[in-house]
N, C-alpha and C positions, 0 to 999 in steps of 0.2 A: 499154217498161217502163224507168224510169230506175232506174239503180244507184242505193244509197242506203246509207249504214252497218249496218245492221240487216238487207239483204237479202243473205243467202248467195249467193257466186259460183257455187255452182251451180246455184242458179235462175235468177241472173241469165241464164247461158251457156242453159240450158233454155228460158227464154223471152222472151228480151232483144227482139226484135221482134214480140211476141203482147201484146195491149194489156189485151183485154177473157176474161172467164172465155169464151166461147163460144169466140171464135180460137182458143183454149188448145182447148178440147172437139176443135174442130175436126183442130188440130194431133195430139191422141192416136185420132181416127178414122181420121184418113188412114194415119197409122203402123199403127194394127192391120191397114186393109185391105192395105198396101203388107207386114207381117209375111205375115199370108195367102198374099199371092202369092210369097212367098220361099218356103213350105214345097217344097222339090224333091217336087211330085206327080207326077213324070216319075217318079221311085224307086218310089213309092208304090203308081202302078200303070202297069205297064211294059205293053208291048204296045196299049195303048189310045192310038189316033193324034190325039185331037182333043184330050188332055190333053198331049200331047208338040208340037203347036202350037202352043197358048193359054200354056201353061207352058215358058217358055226352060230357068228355074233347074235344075241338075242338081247341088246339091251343098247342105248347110248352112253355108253363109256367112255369105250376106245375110241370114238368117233368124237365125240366131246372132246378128249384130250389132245387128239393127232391136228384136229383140224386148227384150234389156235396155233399150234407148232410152223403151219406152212406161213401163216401169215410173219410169225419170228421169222422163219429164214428167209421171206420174200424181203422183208423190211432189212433184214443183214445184208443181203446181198446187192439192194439198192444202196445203202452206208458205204458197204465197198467201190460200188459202181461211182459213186458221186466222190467221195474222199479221200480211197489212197488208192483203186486201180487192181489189178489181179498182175500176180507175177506169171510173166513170160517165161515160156523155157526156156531155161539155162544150158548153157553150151562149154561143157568144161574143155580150155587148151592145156593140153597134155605137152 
């Protein structure tokens, strides 16, 4: 995505390397599944051993931090949606 006068820097920072409205889709599916795997299910339910190997996280951290994240890129990618559009493939005539 190129900078531009009109695009706020923090969609810029949100999705400066995300081209197309799907990448962007992409970008806020990965984050929710990666938010998921932060909830500390260790805590959640203790004594059950195969949620205490599947699941490292033992604290809210990472899950604190990732999950305001989806809402930034939800909100960039409505700014885009509403004010300048997603670039269309490009078709180079040779």
């Amino acid at each position: 995505m190129q900078k531009t006068d009109d695009l706020p820097l923090w969609v810029f920072f949100a999705l400066s390397s995300i081209e197309t409205r799907k990448g962007a889709m992409l970008l806020i599916f990965g984050n929710v599944l990666f938010s998921a795997y932060c909830v500390p299910w260790v805590i959640l339910y203790p004594g059950v051993e195969w949620v205490a190997k599947l699941f490292l996280i033992e604290d809210w951290e990472w899950f604190v931090m990732s999950a305001p994240m989806n809402i930034w890129y939800w909100f960039s990618v409505k700014w885009v949606d509403k004010n300048r559009g997603w670039q269309t493939k490009v078709v180079e005539v040779v």
